[in-house]
BALOBA-1460 file (C-alpha; in Angstrom, 3 decimals):
// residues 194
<rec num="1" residu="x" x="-6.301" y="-9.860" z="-5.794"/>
<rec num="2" residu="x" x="-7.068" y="-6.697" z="-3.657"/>
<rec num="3" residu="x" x="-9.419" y="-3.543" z="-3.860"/>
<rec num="4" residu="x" x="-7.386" y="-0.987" z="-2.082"/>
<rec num="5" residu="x" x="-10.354" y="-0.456" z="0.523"/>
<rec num="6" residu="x" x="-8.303" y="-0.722" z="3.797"/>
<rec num="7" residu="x" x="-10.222" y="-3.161" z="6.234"/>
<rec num="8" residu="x" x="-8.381" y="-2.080" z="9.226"/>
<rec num="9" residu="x" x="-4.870" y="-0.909" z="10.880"/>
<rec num="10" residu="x" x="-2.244" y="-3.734" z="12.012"/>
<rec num="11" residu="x" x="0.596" y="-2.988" z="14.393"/>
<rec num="12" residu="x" x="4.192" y="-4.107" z="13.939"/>
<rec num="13" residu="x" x="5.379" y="-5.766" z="17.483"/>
<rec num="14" residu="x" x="8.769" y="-7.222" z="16.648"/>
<rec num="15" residu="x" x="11.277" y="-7.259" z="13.653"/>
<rec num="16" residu="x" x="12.996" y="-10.322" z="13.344"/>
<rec num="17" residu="x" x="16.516" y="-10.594" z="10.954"/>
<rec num="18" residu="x" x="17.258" y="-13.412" z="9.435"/>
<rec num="19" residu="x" x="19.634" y="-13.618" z="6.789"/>
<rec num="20" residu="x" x="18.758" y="-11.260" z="3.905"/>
<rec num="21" residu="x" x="14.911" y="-11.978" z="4.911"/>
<rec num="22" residu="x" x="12.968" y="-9.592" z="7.945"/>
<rec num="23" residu="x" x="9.997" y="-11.708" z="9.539"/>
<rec num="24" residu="x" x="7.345" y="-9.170" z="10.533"/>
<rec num="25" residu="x" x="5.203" y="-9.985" z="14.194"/>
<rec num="26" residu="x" x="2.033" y="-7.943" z="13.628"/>
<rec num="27" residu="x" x="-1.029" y="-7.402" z="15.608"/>
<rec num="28" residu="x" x="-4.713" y="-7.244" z="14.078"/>
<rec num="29" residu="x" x="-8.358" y="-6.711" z="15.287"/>
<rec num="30" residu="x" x="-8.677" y="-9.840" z="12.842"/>
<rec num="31" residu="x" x="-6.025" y="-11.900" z="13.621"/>
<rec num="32" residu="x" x="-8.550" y="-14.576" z="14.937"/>
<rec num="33" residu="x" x="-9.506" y="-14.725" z="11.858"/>
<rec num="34" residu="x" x="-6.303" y="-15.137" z="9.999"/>
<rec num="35" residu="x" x="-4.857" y="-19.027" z="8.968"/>
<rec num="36" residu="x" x="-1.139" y="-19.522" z="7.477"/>
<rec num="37" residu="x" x="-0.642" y="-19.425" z="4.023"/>
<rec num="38" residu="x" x="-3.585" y="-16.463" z="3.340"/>
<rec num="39" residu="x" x="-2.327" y="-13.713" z="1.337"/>
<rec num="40" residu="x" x="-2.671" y="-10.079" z="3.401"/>
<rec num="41" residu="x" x="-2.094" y="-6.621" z="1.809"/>
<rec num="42" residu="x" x="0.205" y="-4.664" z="4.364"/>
<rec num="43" residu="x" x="0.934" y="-0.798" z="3.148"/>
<rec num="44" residu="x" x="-0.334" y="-2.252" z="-0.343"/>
<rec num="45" residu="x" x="2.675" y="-5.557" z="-0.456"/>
<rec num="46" residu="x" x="0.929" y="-8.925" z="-0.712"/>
<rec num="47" residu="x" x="2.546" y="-11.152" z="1.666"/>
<rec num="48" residu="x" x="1.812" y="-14.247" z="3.147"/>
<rec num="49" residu="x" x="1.175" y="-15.354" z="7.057"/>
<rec num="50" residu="x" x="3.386" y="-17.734" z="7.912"/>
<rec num="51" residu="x" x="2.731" y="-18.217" z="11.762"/>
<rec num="52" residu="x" x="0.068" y="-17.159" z="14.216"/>
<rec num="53" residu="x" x="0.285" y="-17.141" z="18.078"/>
<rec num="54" residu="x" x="-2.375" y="-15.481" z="19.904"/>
<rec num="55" residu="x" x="-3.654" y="-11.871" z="18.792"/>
<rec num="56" residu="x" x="-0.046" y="-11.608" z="16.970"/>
<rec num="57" residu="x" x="0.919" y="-13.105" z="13.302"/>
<rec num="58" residu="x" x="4.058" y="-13.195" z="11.356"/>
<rec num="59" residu="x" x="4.643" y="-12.329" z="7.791"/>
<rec num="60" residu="x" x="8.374" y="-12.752" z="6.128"/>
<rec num="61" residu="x" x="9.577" y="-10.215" z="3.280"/>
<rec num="62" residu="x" x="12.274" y="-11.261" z="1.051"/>
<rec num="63" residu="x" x="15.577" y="-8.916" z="-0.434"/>
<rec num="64" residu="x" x="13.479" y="-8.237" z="-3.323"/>
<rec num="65" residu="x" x="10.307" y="-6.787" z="-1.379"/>
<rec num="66" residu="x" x="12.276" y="-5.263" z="1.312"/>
<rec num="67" residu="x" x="14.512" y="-3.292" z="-1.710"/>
<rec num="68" residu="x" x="11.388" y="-2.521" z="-3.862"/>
<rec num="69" residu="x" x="9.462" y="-1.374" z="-0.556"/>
<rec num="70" residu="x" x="9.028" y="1.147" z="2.130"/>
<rec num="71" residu="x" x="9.167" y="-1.938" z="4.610"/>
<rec num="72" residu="x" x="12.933" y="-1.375" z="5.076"/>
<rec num="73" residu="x" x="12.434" y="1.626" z="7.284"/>
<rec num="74" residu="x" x="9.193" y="-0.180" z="9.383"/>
<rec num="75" residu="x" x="9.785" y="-0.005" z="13.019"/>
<rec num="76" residu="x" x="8.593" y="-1.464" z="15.922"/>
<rec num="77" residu="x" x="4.906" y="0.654" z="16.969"/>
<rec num="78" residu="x" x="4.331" y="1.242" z="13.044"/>
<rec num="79" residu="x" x="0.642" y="0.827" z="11.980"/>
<rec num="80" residu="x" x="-0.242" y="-0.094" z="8.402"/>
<rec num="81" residu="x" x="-2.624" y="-0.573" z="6.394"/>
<rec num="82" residu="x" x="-4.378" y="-4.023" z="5.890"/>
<rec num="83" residu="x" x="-6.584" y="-5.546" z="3.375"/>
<rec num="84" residu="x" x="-7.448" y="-9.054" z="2.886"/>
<rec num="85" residu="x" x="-7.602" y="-10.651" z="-0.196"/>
<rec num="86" residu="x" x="-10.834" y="-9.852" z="-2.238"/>
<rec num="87" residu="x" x="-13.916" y="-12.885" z="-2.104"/>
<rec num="88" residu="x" x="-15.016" y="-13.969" z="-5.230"/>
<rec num="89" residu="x" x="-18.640" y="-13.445" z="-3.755"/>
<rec num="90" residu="x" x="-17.979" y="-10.009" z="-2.722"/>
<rec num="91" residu="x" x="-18.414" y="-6.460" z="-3.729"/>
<rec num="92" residu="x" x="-15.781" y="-4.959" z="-6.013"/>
<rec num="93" residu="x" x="-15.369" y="-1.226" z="-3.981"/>
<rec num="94" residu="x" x="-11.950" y="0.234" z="-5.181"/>
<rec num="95" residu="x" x="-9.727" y="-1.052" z="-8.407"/>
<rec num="96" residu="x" x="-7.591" y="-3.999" z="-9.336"/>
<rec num="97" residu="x" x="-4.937" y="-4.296" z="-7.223"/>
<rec num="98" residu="x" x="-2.957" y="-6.736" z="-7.059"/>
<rec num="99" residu="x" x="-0.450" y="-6.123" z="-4.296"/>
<rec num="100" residu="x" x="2.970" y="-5.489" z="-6.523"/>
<rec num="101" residu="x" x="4.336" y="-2.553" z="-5.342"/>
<rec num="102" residu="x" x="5.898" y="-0.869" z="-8.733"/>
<rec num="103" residu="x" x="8.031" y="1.631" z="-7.030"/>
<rec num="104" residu="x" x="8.245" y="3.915" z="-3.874"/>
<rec num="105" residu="x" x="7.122" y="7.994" z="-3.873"/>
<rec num="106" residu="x" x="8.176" y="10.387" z="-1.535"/>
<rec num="107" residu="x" x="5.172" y="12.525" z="-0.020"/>
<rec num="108" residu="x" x="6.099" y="16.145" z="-0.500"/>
<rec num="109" residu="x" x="2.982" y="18.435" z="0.869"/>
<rec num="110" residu="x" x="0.307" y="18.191" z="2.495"/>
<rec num="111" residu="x" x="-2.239" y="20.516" z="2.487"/>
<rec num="112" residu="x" x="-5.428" y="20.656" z="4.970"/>
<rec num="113" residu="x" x="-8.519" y="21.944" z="2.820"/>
<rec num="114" residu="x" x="-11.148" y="22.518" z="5.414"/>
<rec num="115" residu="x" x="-12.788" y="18.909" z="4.907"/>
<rec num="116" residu="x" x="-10.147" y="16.790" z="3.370"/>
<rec num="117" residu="x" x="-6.765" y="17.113" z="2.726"/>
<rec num="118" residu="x" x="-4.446" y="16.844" z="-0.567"/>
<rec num="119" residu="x" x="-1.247" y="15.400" z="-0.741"/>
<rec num="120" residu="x" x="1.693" y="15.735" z="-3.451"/>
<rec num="121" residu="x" x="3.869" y="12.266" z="-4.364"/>
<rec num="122" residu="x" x="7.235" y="12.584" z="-6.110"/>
<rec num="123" residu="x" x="8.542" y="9.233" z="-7.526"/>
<rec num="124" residu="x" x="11.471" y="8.226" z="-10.299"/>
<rec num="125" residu="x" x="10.429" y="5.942" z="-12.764"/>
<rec num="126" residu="x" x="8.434" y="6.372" z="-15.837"/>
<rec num="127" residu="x" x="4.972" y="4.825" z="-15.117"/>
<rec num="128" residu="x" x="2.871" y="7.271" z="-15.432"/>
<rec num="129" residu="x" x="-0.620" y="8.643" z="-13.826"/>
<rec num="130" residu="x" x="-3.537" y="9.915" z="-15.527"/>
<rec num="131" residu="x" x="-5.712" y="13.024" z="-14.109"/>
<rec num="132" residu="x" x="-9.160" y="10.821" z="-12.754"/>
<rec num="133" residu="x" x="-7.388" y="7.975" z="-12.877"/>
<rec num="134" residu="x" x="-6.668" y="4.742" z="-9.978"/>
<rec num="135" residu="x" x="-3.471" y="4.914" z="-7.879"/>
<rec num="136" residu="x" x="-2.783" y="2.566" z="-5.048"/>
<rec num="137" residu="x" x="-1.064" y="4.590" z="-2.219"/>
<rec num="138" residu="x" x="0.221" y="2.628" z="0.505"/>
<rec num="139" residu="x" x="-2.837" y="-0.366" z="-0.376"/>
<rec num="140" residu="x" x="-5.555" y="2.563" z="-0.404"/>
<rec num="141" residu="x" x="-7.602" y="2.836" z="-3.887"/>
<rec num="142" residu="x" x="-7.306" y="6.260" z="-4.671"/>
<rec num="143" residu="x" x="-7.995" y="9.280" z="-7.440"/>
<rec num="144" residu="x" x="-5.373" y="11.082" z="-9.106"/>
<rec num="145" residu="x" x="-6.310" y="14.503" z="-8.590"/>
<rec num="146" residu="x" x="-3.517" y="16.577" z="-10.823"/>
<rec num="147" residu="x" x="-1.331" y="14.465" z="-13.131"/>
<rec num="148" residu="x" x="2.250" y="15.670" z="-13.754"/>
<rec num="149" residu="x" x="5.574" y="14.237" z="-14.939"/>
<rec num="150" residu="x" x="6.934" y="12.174" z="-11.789"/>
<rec num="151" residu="x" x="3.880" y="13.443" z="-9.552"/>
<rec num="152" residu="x" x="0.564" y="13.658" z="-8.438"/>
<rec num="153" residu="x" x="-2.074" y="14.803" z="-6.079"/>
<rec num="154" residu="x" x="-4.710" y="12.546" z="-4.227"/>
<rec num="155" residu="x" x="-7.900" y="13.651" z="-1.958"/>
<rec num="156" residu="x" x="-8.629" y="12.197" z="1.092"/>
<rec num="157" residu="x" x="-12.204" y="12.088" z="2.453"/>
<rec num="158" residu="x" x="-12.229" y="11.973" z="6.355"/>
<rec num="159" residu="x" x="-13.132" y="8.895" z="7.022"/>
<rec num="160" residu="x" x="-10.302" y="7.353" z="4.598"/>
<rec num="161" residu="x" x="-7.704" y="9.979" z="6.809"/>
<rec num="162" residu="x" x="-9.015" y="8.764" z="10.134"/>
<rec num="163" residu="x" x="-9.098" y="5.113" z="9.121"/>
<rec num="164" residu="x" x="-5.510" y="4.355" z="6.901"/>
<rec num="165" residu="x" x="-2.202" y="5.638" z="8.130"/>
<rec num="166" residu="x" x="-2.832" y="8.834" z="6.386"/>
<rec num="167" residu="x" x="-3.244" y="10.346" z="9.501"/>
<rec num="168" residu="x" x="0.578" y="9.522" z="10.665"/>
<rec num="169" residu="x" x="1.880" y="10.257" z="6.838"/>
<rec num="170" residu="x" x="4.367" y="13.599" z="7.021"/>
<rec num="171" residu="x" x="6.148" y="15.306" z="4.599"/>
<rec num="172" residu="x" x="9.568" y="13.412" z="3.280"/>
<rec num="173" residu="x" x="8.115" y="9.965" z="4.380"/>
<rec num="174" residu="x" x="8.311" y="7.360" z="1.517"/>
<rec num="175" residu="x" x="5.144" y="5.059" z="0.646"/>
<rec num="176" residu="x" x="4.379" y="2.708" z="-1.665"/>
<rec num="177" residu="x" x="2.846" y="2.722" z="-5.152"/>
<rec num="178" residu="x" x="0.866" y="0.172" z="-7.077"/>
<rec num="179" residu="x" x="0.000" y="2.082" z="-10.610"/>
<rec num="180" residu="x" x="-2.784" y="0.879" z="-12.202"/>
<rec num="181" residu="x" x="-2.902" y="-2.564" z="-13.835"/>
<rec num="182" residu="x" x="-4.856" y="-1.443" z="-17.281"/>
<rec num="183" residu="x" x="-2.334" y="1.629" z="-17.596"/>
<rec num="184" residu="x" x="0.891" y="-0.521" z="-16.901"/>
<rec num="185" residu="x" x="-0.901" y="-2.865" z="-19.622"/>
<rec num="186" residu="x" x="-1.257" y="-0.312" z="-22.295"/>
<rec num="187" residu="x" x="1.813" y="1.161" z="-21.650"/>
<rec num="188" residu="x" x="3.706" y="-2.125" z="-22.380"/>
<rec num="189" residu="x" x="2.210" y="-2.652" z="-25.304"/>
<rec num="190" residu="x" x="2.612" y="0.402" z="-27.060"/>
<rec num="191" residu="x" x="6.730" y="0.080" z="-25.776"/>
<rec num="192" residu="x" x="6.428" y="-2.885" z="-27.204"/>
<rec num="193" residu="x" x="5.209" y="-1.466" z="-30.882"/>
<rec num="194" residu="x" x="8.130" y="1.374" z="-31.005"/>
């Protein structure tokens, strides 16, 4: 389980095809820390180290991830955002997240307001976001500003800008979305009742 508070920026260093799976080569300012088989949050999609040489580690995303994902258009020199999994001994700072990406959005404005900025998501599927509520935007635990069908609006502070890949996000790039576990809860249930 994750927070959404983004611990730090990794950078992709290789792209390796093999088969219908791509085998990520990533570099961290924690990679010393890292051991195979731990469970990293990269852009919000759990995966799993599977080798570590040096200040470089490789993680391996399947069809399904790289279909339900923005990872199919990373590139070599990417950063992304990174978040360990959550201790059980430590301090609960963002939302439940639990590093399924639900779908993709397309960002479609940005707007600098003299302190933070506000950006606009499109996406096409019917989960739904709730004015106030928790949205996971590319791993980052963030509040839904305005709520509309198929779109919403988040804030970002300056330190979250200057600290997540915010700061390389333009307009038409895709990221990916984790809605929030309770909602996607509630929602199934009352599906389930009609």
């Amino acid at each position: 389980m994750f927070t959404g508070i983004i611990e730090t920026l990794a950078t992709i260093k290789n792209i390796k095809d093999e088969g219908t799976n791509k085998h990520f080569v990533l570099s961290s300012n924690f990679t010393n820390e890292l051991k195979i088989d731990q469970s990293l949050a990269h852009n919000g999609v759990c995966l799993t180290v599977v080798h570590i040489n040096g200040n470089q580690y490789t993680v391996t995303a399947i069809k399904e991830t790289l279909e339900r994902t923005s990872m199919k258009h990373w590139k070599i020199g990417d950063s992304v955002n990174l978040e360990r999994c959550m201790p059980a001994n430590g301090r609960f700072d963002g939302h439940v997240v639990q590093g399924h990406v639900d779908t993709t959005a397309i960002c479609k404005s940005i707007v600098d307001e003299n302190g933070s900025w506000k950006y606009w998501f499109h996406y096409n599927t019917n989960d739904m976001t709730v004015e106030k509520g928790s949205i996971t935007v590319n791993g980052t635990s963030l509040t839904v500003v305005e709520s509309r069908s198929n779109e919403f609006s988040v804030a970002i502070i300056p330190y979250t800008y200057e600290n997540t890949i915010f700061k390389y996000l333009k307009i038409d790039d895709e990221v990916n979305l984790e809605f929030d576990i309770i909602g996607k809860y509630v929602a199934r249930l009352l599906q389930n009742r009609l």
